[in-house]
PDB file of N, CA, C and O in Angstrom:
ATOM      1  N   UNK A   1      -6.966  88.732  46.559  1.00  0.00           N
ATOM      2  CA  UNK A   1      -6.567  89.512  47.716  1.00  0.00           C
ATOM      3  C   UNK A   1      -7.331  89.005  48.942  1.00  0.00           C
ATOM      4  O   UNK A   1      -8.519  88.718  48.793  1.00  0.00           O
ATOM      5  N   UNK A   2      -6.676  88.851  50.302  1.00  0.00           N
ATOM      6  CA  UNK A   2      -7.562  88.428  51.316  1.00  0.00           C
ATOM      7  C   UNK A   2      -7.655  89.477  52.219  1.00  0.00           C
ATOM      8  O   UNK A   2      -6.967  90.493  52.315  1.00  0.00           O
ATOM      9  N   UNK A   3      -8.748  89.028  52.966  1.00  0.00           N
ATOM     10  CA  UNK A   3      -9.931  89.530  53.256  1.00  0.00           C
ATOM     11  C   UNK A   3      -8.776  90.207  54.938  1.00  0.00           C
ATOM     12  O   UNK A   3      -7.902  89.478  55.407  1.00  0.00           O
ATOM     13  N   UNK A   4      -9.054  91.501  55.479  1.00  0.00           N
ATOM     14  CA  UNK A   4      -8.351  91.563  56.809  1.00  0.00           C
ATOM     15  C   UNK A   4      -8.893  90.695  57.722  1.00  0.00           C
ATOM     16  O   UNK A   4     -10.092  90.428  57.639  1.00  0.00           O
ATOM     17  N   UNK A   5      -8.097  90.131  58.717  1.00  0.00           N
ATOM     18  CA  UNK A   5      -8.960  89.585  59.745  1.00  0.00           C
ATOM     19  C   UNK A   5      -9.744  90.679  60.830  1.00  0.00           C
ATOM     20  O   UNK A   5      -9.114  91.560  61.415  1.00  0.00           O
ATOM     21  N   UNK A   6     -10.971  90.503  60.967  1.00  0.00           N
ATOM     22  CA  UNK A   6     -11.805  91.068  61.637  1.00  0.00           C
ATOM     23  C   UNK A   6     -10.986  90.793  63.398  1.00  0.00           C
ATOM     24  O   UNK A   6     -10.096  89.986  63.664  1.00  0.00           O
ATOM     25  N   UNK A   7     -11.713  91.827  64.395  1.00  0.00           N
ATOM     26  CA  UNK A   7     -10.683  91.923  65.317  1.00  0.00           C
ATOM     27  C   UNK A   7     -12.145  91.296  66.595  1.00  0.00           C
ATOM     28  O   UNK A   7     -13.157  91.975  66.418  1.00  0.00           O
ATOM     29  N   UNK A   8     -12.249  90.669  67.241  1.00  0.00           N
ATOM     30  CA  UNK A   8     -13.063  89.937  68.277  1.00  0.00           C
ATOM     31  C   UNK A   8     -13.092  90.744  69.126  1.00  0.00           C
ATOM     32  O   UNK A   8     -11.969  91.193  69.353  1.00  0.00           O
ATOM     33  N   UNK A   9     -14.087  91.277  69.896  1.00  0.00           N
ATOM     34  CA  UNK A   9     -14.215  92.327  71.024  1.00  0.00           C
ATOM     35  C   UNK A   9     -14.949  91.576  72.137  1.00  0.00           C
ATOM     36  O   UNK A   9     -15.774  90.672  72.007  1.00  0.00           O
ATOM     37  N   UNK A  10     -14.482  92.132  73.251  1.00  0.00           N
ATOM     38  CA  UNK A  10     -15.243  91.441  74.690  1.00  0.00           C
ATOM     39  C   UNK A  10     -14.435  92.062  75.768  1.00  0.00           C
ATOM     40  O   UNK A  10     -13.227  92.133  75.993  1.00  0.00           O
ATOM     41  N   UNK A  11     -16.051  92.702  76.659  1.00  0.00           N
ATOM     42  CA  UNK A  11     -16.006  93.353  77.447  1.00  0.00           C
ATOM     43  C   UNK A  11     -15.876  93.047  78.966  1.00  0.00           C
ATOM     44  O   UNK A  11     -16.930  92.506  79.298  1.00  0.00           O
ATOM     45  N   UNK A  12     -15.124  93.147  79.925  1.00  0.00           N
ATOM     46  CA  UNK A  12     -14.961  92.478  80.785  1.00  0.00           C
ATOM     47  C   UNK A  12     -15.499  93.263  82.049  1.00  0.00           C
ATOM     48  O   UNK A  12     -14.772  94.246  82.192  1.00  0.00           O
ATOM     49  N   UNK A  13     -16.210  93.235  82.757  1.00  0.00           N
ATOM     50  CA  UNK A  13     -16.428  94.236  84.305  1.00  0.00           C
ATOM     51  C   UNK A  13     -15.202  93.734  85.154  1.00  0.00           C
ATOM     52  O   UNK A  13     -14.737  92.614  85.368  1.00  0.00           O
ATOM     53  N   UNK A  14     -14.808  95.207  85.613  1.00  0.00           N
ATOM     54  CA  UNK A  14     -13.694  95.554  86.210  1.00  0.00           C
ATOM     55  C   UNK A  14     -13.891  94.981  87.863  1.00  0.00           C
ATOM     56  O   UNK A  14     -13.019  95.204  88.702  1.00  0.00           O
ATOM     57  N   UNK A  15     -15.231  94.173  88.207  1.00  0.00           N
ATOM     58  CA  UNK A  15     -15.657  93.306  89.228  1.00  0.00           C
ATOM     59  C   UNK A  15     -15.469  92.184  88.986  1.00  0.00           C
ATOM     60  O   UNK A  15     -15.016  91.678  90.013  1.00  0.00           O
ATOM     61  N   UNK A  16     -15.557  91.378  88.125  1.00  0.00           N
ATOM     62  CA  UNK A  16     -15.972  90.274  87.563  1.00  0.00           C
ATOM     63  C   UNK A  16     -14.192  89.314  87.810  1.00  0.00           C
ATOM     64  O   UNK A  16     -13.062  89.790  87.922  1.00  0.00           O
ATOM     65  N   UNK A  17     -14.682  87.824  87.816  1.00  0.00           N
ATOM     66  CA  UNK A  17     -13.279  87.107  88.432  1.00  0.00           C
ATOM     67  C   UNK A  17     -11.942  86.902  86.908  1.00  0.00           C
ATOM     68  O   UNK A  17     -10.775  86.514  86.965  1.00  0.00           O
ATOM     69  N   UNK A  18     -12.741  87.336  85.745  1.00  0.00           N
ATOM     70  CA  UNK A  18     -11.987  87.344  84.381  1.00  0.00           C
ATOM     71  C   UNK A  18     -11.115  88.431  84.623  1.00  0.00           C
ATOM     72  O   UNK A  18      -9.929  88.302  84.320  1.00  0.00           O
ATOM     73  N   UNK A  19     -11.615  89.708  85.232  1.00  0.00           N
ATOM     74  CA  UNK A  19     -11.042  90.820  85.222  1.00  0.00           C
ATOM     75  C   UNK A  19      -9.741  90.534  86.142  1.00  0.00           C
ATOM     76  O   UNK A  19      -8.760  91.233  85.888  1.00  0.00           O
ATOM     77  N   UNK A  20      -9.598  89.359  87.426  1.00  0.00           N
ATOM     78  CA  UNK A  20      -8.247  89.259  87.918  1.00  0.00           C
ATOM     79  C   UNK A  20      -7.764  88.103  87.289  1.00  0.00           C
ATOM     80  O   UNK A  20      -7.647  87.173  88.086  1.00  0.00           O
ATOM     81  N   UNK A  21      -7.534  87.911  86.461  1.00  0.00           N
ATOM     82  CA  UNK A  21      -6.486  87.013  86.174  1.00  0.00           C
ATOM     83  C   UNK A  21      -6.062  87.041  85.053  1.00  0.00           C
ATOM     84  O   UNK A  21      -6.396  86.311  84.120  1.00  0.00           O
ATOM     85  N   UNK A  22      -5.190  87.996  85.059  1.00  0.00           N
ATOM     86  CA  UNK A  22      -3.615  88.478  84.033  1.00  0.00           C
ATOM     87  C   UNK A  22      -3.711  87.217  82.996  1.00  0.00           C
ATOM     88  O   UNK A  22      -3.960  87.423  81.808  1.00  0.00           O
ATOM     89  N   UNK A  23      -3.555  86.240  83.379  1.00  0.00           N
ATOM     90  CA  UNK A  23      -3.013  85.508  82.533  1.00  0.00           C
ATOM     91  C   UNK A  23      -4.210  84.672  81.570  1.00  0.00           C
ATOM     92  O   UNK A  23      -3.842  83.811  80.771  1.00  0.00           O
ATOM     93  N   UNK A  24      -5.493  84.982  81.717  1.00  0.00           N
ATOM     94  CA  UNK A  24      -6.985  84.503  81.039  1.00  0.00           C
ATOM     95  C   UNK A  24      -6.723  85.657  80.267  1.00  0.00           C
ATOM     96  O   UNK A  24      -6.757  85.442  79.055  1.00  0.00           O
ATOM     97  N   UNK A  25      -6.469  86.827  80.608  1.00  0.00           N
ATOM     98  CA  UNK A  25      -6.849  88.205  79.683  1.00  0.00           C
ATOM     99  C   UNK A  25      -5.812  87.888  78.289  1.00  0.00           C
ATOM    100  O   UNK A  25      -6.141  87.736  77.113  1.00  0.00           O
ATOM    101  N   UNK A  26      -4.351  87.852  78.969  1.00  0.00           N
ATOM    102  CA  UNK A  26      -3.192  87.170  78.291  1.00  0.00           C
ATOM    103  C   UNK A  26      -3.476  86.737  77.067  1.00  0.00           C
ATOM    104  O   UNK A  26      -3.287  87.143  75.921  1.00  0.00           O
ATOM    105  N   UNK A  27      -4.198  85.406  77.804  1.00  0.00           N
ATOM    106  CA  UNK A  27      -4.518  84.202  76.523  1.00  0.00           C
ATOM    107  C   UNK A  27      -5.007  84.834  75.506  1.00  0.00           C
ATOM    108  O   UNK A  27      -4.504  85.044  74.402  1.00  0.00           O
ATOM    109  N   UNK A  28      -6.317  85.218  76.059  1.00  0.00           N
ATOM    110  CA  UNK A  28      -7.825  86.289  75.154  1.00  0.00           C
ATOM    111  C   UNK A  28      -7.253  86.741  74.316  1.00  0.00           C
ATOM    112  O   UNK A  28      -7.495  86.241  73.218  1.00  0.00           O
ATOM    113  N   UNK A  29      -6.215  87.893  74.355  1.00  0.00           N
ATOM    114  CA  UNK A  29      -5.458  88.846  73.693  1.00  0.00           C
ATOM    115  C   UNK A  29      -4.687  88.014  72.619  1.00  0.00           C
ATOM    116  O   UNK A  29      -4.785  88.552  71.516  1.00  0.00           O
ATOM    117  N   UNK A  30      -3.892  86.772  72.604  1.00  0.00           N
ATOM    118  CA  UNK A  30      -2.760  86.179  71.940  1.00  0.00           C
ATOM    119  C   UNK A  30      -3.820  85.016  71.034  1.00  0.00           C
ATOM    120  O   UNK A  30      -3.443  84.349  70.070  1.00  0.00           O
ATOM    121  N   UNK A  31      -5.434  84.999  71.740  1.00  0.00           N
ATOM    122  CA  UNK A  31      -5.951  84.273  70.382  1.00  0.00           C
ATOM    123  C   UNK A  31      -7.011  85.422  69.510  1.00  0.00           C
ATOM    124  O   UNK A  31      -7.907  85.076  68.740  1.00  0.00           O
ATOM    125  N   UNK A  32      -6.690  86.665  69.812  1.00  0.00           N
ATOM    126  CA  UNK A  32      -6.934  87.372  68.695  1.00  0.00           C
ATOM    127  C   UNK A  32      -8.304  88.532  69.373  1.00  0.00           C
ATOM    128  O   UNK A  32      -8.940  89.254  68.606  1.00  0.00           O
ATOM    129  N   UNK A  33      -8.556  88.510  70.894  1.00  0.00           N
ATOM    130  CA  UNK A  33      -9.351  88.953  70.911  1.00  0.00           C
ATOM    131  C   UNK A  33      -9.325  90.034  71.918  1.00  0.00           C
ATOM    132  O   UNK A  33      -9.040  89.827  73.097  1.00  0.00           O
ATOM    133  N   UNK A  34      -9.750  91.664  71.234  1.00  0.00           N
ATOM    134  CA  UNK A  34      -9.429  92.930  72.034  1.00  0.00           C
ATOM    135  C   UNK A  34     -10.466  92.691  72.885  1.00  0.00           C
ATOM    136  O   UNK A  34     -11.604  92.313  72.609  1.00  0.00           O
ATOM    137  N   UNK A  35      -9.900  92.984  74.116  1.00  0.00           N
ATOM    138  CA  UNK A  35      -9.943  93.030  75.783  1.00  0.00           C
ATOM    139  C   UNK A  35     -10.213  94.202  76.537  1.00  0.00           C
ATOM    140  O   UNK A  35      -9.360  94.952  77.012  1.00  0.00           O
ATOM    141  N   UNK A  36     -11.707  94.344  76.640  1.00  0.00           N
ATOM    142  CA  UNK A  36     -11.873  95.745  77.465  1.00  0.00           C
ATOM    143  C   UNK A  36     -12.440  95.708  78.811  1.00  0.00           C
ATOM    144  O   UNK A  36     -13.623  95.371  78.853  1.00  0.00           O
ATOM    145  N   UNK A  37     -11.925  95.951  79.810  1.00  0.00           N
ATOM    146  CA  UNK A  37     -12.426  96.249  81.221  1.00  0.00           C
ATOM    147  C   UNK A  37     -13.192  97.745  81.439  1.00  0.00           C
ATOM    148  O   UNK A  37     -12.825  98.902  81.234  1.00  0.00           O
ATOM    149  N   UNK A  38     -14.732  97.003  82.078  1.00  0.00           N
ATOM    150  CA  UNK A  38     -15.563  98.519  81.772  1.00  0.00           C
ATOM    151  C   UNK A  38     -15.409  98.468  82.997  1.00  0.00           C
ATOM    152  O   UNK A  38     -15.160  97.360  83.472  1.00  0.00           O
ATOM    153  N   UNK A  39     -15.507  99.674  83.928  1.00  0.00           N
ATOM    154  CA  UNK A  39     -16.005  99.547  85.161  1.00  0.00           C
ATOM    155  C   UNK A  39     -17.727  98.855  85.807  1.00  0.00           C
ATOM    156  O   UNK A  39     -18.084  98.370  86.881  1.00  0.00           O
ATOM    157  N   UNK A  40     -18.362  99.120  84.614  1.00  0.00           N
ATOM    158  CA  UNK A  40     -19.549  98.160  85.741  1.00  0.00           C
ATOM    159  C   UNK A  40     -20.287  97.871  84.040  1.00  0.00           C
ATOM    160  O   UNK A  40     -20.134  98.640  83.090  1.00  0.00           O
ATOM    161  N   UNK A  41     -21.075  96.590  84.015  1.00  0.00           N
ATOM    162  CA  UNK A  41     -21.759  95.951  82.881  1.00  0.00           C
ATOM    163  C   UNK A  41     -23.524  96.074  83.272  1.00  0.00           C
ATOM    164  O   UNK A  41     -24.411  95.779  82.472  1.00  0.00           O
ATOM    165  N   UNK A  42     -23.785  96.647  84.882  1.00  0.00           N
ATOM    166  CA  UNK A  42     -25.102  96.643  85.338  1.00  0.00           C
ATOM    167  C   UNK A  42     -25.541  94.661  85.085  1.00  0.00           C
ATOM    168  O   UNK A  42     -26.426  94.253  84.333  1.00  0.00           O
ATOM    169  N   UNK A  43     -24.992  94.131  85.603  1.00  0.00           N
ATOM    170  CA  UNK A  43     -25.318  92.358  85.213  1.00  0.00           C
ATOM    171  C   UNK A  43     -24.623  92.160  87.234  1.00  0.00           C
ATOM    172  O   UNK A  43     -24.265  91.003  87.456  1.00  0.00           O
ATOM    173  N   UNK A  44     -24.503  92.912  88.193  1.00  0.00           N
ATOM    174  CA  UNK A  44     -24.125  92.284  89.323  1.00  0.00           C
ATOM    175  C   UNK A  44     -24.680  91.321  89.824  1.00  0.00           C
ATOM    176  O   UNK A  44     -24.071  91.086  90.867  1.00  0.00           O
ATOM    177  N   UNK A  45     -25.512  90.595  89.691  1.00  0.00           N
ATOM    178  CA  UNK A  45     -25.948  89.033  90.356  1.00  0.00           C
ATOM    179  C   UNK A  45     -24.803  88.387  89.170  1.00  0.00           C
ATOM    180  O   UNK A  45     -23.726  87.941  89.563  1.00  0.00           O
ATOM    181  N   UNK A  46     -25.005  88.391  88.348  1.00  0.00           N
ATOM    182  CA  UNK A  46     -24.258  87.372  87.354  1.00  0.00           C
ATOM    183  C   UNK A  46     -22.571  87.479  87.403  1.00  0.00           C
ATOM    184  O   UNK A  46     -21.834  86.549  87.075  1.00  0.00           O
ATOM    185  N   UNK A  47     -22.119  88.759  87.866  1.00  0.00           N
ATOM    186  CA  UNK A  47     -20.946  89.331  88.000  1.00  0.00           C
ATOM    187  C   UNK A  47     -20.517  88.593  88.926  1.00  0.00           C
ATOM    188  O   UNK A  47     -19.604  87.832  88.606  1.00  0.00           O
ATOM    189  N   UNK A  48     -20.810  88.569  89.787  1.00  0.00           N
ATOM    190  CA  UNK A  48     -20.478  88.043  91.371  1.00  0.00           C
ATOM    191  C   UNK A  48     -20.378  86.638  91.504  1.00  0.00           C
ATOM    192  O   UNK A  48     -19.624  86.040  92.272  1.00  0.00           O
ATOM    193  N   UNK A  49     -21.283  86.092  90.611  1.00  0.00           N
ATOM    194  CA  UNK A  49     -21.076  84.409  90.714  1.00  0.00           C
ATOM    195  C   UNK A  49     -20.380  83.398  89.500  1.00  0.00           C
ATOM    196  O   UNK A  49     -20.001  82.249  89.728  1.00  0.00           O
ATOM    197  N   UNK A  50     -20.282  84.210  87.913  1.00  0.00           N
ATOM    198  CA  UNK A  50     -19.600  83.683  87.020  1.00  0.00           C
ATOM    199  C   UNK A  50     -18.717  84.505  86.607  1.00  0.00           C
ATOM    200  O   UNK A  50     -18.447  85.649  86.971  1.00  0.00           O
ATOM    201  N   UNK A  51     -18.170  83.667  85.615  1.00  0.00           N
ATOM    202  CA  UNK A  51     -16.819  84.698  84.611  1.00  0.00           C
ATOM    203  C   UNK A  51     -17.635  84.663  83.841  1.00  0.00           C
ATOM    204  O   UNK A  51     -18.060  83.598  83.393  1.00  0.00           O
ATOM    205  N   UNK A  52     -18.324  86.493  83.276  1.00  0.00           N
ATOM    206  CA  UNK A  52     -18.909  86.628  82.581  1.00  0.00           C
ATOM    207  C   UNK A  52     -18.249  87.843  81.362  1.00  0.00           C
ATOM    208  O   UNK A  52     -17.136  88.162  81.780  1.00  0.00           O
ATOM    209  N   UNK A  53     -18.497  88.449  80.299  1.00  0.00           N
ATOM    210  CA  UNK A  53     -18.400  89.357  79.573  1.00  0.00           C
ATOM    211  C   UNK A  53     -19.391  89.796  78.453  1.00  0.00           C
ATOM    212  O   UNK A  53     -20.577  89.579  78.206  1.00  0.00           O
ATOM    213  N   UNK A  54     -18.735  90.257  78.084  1.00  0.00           N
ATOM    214  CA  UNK A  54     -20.122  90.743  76.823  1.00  0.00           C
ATOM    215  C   UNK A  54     -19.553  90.636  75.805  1.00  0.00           C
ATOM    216  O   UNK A  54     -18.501  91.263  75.674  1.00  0.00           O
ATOM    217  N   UNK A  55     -20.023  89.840  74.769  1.00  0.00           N
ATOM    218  CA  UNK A  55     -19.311  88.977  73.587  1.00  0.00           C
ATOM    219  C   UNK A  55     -20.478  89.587  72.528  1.00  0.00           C
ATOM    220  O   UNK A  55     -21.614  89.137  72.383  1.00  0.00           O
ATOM    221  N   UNK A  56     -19.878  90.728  71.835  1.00  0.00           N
ATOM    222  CA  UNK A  56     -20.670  91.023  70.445  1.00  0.00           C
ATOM    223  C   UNK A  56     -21.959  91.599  70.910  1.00  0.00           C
ATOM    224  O   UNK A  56     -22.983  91.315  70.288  1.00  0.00           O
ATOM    225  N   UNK A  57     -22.008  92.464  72.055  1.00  0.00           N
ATOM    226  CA  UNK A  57     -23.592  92.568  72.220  1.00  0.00           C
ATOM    227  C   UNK A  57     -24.434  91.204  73.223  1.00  0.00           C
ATOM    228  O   UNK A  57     -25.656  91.097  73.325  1.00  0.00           O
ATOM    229  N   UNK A  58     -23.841  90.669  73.597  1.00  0.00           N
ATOM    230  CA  UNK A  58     -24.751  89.504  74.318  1.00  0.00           C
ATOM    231  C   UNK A  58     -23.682  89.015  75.255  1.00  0.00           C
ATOM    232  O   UNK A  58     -22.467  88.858  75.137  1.00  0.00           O
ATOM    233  N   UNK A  59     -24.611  88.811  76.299  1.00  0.00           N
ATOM    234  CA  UNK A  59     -23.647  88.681  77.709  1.00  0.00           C
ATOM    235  C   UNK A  59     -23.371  86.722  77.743  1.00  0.00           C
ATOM    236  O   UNK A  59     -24.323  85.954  77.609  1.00  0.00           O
ATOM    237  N   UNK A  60     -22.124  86.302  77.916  1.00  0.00           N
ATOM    238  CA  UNK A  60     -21.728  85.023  77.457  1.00  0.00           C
ATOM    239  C   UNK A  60     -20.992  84.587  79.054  1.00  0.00           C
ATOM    240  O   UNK A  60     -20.193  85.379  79.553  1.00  0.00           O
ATOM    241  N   UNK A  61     -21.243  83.643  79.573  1.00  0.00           N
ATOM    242  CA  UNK A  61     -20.971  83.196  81.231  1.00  0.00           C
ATOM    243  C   UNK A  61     -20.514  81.889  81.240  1.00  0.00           C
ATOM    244  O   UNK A  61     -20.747  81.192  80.252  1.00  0.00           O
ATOM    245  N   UNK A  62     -20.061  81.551  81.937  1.00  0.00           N
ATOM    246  CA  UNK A  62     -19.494  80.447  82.624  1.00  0.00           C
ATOM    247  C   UNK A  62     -19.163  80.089  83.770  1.00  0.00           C
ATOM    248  O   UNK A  62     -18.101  80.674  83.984  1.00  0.00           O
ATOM    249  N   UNK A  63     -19.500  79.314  84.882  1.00  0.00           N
ATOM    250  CA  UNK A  63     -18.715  78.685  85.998  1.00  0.00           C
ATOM    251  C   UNK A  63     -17.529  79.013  86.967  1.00  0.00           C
ATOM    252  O   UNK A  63     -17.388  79.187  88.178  1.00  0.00           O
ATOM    253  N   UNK A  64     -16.567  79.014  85.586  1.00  0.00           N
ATOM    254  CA  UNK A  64     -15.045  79.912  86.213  1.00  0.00           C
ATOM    255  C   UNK A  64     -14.106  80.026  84.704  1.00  0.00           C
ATOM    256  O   UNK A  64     -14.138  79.310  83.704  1.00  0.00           O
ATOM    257  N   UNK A  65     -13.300  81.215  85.022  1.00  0.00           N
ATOM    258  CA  UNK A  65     -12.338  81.497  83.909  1.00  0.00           C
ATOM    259  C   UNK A  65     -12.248  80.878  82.834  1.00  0.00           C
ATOM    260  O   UNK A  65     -12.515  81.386  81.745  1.00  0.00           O
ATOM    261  N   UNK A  66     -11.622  78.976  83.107  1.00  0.00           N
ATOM    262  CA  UNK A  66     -11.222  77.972  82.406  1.00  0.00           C
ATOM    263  C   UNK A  66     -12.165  77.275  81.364  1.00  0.00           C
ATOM    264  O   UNK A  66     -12.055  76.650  80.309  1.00  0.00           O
ATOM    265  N   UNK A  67     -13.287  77.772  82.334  1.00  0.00           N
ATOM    266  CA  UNK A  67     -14.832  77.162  81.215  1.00  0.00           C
ATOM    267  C   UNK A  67     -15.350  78.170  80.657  1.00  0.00           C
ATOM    268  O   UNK A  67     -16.281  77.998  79.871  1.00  0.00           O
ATOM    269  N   UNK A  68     -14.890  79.381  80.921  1.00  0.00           N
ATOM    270  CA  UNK A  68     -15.550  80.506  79.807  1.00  0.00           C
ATOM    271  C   UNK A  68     -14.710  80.622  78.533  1.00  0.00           C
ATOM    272  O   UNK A  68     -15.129  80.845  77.397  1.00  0.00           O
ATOM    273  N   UNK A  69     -13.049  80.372  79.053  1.00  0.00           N
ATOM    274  CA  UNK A  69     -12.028  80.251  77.652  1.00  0.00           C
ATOM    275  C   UNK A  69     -12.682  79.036  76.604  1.00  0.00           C
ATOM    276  O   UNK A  69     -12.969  79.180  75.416  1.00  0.00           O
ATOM    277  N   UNK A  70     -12.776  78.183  77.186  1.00  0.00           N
ATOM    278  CA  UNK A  70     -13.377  76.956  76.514  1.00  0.00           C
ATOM    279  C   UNK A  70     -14.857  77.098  75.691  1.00  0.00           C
ATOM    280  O   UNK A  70     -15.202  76.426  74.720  1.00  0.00           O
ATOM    281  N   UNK A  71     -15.572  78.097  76.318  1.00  0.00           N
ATOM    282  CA  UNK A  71     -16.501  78.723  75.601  1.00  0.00           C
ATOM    283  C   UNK A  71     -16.737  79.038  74.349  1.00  0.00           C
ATOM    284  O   UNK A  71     -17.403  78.707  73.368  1.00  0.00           O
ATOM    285  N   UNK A  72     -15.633  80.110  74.879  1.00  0.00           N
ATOM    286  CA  UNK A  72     -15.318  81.104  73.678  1.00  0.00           C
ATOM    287  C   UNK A  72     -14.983  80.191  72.319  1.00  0.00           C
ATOM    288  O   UNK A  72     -15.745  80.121  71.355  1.00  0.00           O
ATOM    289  N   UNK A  73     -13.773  79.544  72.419  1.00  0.00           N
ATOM    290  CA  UNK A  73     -13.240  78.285  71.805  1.00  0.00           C
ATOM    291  C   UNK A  73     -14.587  77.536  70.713  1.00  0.00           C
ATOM    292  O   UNK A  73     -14.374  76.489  70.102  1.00  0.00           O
TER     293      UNK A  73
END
């Protein structure tokens, strides 16, 4: 019997540049991973200058959108 697949969580601030773009969230969602927009993560220096979220308990950043998907990856 196999095993369920476990479900990937990551939290997005409802500031943050991940949080506008429909179509990064899109992706997130269609490679398996539930998508939550908090209103604030308390991380605003980091908010303001990367695409950041909170991946499992630990805050995970990148540059812009395209290099945080690639991250994740």
């Amino acid at each position: 019997m196999s095993e369920p697949k476990r479900r990937r969580r990551l939290q997005i601030c409802a500031s943050n540049q991940l949080a506008r773009r429909p179509d990064v969230i899109k992706q997130l969602k269609e490679e398996g991973w539930v998508v939550e927009v908090a209103e604030c993560l308390d991380e605003c220096t980091r908010c303001s200058s990367h695409a950041f979220a909170l991946v499992a308990g630990r805050f995970a950043f990148a540059a812009n959108p395209e290099a945080f998907l690639r991250k994740l990856r």
